[in-house]
C-alpha positions in Angstrom: -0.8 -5.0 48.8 -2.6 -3.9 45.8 -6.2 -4.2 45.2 -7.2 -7.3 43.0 -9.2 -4.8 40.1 -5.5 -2.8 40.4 -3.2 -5.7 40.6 -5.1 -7.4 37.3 -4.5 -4.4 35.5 -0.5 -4.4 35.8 -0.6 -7.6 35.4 -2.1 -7.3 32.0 0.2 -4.4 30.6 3.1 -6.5 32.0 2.3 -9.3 30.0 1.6 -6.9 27.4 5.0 -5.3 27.7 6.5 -8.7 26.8 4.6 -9.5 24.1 5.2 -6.0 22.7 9.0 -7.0 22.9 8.4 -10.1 21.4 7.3 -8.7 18.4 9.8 -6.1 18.5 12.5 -8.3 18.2 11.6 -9.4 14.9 13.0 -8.4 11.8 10.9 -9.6 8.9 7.4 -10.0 7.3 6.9 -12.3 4.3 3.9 -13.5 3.3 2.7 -16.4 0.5 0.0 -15.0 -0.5 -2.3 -16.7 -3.1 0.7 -19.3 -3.5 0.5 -21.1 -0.3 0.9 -24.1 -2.6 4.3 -23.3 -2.7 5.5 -23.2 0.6 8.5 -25.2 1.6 6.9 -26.7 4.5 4.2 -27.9 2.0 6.2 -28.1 -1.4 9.3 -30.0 -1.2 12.0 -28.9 -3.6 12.6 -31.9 -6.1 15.9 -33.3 -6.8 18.2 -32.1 -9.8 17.5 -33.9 -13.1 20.4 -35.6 -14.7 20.5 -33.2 -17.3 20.6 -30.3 -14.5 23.7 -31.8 -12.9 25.2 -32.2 -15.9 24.8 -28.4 -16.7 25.6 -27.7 -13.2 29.1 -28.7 -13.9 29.8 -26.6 -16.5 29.0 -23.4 -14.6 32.1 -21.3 -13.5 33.1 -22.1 -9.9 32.6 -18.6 -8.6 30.8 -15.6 -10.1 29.6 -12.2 -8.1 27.7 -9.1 -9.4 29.1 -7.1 -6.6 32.9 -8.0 -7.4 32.3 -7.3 -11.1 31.3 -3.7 -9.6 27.2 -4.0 -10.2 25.9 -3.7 -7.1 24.0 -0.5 -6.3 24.2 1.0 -2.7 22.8 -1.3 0.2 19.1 -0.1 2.6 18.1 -0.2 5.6 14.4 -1.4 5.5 14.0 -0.9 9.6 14.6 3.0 9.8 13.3 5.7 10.7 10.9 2.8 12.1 10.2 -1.0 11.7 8.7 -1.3 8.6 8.1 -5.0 6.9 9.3 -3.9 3.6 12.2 -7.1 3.0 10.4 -7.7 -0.2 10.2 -4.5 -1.4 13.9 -4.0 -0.8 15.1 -7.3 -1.9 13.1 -6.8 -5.1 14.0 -3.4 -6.1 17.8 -4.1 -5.3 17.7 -6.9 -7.6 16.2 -4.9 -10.6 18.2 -1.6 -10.3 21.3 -3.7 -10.1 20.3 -5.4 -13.3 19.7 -1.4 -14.8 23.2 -1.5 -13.8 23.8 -4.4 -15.8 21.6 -3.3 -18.4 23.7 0.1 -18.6 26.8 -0.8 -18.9 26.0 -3.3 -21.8 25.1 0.1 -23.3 27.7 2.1 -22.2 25.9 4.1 -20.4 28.3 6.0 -17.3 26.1 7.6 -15.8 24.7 8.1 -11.7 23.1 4.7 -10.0 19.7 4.5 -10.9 18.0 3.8 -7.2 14.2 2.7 -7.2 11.5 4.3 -5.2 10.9 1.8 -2.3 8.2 4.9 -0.9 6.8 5.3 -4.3 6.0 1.3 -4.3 4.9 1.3 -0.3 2.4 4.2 -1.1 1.0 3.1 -4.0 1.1 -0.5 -4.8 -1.3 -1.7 -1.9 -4.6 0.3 -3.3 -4.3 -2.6 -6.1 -3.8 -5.4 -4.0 0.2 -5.6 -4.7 1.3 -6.6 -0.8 0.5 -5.3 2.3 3.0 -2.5 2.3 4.8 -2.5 5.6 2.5 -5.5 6.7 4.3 -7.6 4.3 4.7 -8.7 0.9 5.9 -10.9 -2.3 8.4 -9.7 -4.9 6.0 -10.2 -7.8 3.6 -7.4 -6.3 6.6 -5.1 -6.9 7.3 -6.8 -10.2 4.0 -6.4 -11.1 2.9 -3.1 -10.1 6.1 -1.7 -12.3 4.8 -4.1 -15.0 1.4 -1.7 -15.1 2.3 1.8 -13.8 6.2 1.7 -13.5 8.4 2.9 -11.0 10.0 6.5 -11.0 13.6 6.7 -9.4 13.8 7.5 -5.7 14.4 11.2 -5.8 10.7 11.2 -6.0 10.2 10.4 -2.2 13.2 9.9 0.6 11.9 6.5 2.3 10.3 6.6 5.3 9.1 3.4 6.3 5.6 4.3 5.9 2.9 2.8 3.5 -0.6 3.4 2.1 -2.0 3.6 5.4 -1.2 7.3 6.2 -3.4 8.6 3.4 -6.5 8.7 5.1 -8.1 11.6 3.2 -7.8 9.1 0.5 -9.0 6.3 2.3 -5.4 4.5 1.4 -5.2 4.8 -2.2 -2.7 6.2 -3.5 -2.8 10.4 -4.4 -0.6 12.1 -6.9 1.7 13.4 -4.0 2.2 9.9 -3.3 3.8 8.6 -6.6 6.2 11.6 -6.9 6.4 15.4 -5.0 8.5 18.4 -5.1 8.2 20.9 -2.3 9.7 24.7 -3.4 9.1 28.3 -3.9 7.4 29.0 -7.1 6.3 32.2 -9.6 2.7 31.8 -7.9 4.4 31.1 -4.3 7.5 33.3 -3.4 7.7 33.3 0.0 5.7 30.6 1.2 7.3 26.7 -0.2 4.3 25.0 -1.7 4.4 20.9 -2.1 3.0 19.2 -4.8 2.5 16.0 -7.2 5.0 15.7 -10.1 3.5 13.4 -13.0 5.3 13.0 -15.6 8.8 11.2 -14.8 10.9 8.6 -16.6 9.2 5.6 -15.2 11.0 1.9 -14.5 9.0 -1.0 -16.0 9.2 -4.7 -16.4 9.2 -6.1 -19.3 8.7 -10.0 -17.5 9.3 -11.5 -14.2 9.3 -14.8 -13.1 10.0 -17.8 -9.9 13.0 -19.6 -10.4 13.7 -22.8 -7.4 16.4 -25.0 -6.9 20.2 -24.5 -7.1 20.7 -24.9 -11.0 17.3 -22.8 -11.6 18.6 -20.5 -9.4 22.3 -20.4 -10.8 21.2 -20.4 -14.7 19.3 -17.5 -14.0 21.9 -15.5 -11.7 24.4 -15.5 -15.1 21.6 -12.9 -16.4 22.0 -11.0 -12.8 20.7 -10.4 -9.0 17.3 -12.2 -7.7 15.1 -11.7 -5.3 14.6 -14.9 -2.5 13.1 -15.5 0.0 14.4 -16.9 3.3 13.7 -18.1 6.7 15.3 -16.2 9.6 16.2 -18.4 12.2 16.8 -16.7 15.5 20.4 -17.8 15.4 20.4 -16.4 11.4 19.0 -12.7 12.8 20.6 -12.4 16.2 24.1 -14.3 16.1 25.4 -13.7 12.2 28.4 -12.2 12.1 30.5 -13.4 9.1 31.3 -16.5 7.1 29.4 -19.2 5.7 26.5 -19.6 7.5 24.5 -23.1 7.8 21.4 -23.3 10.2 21.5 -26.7 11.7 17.2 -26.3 12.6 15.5 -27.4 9.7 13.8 -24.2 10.0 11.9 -22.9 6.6 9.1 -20.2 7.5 10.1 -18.3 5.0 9.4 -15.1 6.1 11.9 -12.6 4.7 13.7 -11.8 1.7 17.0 -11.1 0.3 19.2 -10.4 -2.7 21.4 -13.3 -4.2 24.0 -11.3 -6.2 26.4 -14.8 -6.8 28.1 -17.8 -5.4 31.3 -19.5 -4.7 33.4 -21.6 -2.9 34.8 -21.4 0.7 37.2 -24.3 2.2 35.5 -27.0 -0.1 31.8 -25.2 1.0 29.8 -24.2 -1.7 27.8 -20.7 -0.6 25.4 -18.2 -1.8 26.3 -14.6 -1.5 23.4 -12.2 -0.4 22.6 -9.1 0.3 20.2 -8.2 3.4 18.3 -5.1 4.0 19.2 -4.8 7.5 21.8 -1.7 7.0 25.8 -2.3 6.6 26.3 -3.0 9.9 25.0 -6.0 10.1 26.9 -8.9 8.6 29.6 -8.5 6.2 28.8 -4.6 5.4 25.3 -6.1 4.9 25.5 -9.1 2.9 26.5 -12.9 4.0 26.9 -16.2 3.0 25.1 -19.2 3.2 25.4 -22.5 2.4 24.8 -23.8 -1.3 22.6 -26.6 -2.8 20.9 -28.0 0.0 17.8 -25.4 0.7 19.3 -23.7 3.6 16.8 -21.5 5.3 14.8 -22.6 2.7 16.4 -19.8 0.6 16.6 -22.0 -3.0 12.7 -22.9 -2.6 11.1 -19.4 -3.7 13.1 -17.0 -6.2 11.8 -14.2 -8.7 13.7 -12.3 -11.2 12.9 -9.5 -13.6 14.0 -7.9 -16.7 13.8 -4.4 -15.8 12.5 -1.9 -19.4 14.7 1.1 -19.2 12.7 2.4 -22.7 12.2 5.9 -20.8 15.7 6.5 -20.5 16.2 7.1 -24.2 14.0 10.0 -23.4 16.5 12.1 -21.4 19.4 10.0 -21.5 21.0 11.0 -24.9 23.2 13.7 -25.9 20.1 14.8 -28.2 17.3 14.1 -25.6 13.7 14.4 -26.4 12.7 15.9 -23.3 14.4 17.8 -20.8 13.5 18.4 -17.0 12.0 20.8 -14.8 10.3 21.4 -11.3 7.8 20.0 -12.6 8.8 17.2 -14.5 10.1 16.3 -17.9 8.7 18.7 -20.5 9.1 18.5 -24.5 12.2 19.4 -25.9 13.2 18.3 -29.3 10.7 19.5 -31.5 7.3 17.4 -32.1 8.5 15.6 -28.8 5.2 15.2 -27.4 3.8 14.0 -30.8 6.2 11.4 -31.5 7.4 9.8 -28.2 4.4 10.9 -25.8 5.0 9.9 -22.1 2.5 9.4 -19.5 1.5 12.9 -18.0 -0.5 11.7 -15.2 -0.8 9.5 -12.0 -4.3 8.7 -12.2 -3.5 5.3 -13.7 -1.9 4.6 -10.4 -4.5 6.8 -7.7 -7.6 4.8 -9.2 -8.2 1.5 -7.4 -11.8 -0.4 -7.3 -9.8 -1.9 -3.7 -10.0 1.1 -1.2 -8.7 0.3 2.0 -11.2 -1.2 4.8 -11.8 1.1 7.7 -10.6 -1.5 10.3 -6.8 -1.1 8.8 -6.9 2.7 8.4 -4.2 4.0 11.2 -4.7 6.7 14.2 -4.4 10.2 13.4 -0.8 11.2 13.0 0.8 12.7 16.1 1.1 16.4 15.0 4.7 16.3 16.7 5.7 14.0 13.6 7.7 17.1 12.5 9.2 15.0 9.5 5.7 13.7 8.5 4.2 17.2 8.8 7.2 18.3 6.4 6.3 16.5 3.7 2.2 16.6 3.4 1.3 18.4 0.4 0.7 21.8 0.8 -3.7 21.2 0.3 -3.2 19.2 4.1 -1.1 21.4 5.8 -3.0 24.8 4.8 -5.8 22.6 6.0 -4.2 22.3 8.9 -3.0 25.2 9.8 -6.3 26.4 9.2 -8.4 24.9 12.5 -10.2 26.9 14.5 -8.5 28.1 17.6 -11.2 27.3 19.6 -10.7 23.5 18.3 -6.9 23.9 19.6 -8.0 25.1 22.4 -10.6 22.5 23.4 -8.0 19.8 22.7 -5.5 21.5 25.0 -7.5 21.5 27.6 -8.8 17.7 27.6 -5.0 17.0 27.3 -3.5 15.7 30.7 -0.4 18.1 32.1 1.4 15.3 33.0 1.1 11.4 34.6 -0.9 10.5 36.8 0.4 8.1 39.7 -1.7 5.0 38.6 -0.3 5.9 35.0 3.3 6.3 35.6 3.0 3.0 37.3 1.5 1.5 34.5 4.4 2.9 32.3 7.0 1.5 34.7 5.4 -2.0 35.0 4.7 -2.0 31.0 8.7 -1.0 30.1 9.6 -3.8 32.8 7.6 -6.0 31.1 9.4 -5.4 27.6 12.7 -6.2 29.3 11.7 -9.1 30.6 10.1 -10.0 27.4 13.4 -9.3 25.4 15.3 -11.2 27.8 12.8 -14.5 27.4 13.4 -13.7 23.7 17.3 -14.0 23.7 16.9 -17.4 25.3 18.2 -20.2 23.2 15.4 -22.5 22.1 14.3 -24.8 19.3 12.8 -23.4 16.3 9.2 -23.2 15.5 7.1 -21.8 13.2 6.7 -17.6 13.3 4.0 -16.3 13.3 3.5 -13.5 10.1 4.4 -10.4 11.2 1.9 -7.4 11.0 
């Protein structure tokens, strides 16, 4: 029998274990910050006006952004870990799809423009815009691209990550963190060097704004893709497959959020048709359907559009461009370029914040076997780096343990069988309740 001090302790991690799983097994983080007031559970959507039901019916029966070829490629907010970024993603999908839009009423051809989801997670939190992987609105993604813009997402791959790893910075946002190249240069021929890249065509808005209720909603979706939020029932996130959904709960935490890119009609059932972030394999290649008109999920009761500025583009977009590209960024090339049409040469409008991040949220050191984080650090952190002391090194190896102890490998054990038994509670069918915001 184990000793009481002992048994306590397993005890504790097994309990642990579950809760771990618990919060595991969710999939999104959605907050209402500042607009509590318009929470479903508080805020009741209010029935359609005559007038609205009257301009309801003259709507066409079915239309879809995706079928009339609009729809930019489909993330995965979840890898290469769980990041709370459904706002992020559902916003950004919903303004480069209306570039799309915006394109082809211009006849412009060319490549997809995709949005820097890394570029918003690293930056936008230093100014208070969301929570970055903790959680956020759409509008703080509207709004930081409203002041600073957003570049394109050959800036930064996405790596679930947000403000919190730039703790020589004390979370705000460095150059490197808005756009990076990493290469071999005149000054550096052997060695690749990393670093910032400021002057990029930059994505704006030019307004954003809430929409609610099915002919809000619809009226505004004839202009192109918003962002909404939704409440992810457990039989929504784990049992989806295909068709119609309808969640027979009542359930209406919001705490996700998704694309609607159109609607139609299904066996006499009016739908939505939405995009998730939750990669192609889930769903129908990553989008579903949900029932229309009566605040399923709560997903008519919070909505936010934008109408993305694509001014930049005339830059570089044009058979007579102004300014051409380079390693390091667009550079003057019709002459008097950078007297006439001057573009933003620097990132400290989006590095500076007066709302540094509080010590309490700043994260462990990085593991140093985090080979893809290590990859990208500018080249300042990892000379720093590479730089320690060997004595340092060799202080740290020798505090390290060789390998578990028995009392820790037990602990392991009794911890990983408390995570199964904690997804196993989770799988069990029960009535919904509220979740709790996901951190």
């Amino acid at each position: 029998m184990l000793p009481v001090p002992r048994a306590a302790t397993l005890l504790l991690l097994l309990l642990l274990g579950a809760a771990l799983k618990g919060d595991a097994g969710r999939v999104c983080t959605r907050t209402f910050k500042n607009r509590e007031h318009l929470h479903p559970n508080v805020h009741a959507l209010p029935p359609a006006t005559a007038e609205q039901t009257l301009e309801l019916a003259t709507f066409p029966k079915h239309l879809d952004w995706c079928e009339r070829g609009f729809c930019t490629a489909s993330w995965n907010q979840h890898i290469p870990q769980y990041c709370g970024s459904c706002f992020a993603h559902a916003a950004l999908s919903s303004a480069q799809d209306r570039i799309k839009i915006r394109h082809q009423t211009e006849g412009y051809l060319g490549p997809d423009v995709m949005l820097g989801r890394q570029t918003f997670l690293n930056c936008g939190p230093a100014h208070g815009l969301s929570g970055g992987c903790a959680g956020g609105e759409p509008p703080d993604v509207f709004e930081f691209m409203r002041q600073f813009g957003l570049p394109d997402e050959s800036c930064l791959p996405y790596n679930a990550t947000d403000h919190r790893k730039f703790t020589h910075t004390n979370g705000t946002c460095p150059p490197e963190g808005y756009c990076m190249n990493c290469l071999r240069t005149p000054e550096s021929p052997v060695d690749p060097v990393c670093f910032p890249v400021t002057a990029v065509v930059r994505y704006r808005a030019k307004e954003y704004g809430r929409v609610a209720g099915e002919h809000a909603i619809m009226k505004e979706l004839l202009r192109g893709p918003v962002a909404c939020g939704i409440a992810c029932s457990d039989a929504f996130t784990y049992n989806y497959s295909a068709g119609v959904f309808a969640d027979t709960t009542n359930f209406t935490d919001i705490d996700h959020d998704v694309e609607i890119v159109g609607w139609g009609e299904e066996d006499g059932v009016k739908f939505w048709h939405v995009r998730n972030s939750w990669g192609t394999y889930w769903g129908m290649n990553g989008f579903f359907k949900i029932v229309r008109g009566v605040n399923n999920l709560g997903i008519e009761s919070d909505c936010h559009y934008v109408v993305p500025d694509i001014a930049d583009e005339a830059l570089t977009f044009t058979e007579t461009p102004l300014y051409g590209g380079s390693h390091w960024g667009i550079v003057p090339f019709a002459p008097d370029a950078a007297a006439t049409h001057p573009v933003v040469q620097t990132t400290d409008d989006v590095a500076f914040s007066s709302l540094p991040l509080q010590s309490e949220e700043l994260p462990d050191a990085p593991d140093s076997s985090d080979e893809a984080a290590f990859a990208v650090a500018p080249a300042s952190l990892r000379a720093a780096s590479a730089a320690e002391p060997p004595s340092q090194k060799k202080a740290a190896a020798a505090v390290a343990p060789r390998g578990f102890t028995a009392p820790v490998a037990e602990a392991v054990a009794f911890t990983a069988f408390g995570a199964a038994i904690g997804f196993a509670v989770a799988r069990i069918p029960r009535r919904e309740t509220p979740y709790a915001r996901i951190n």
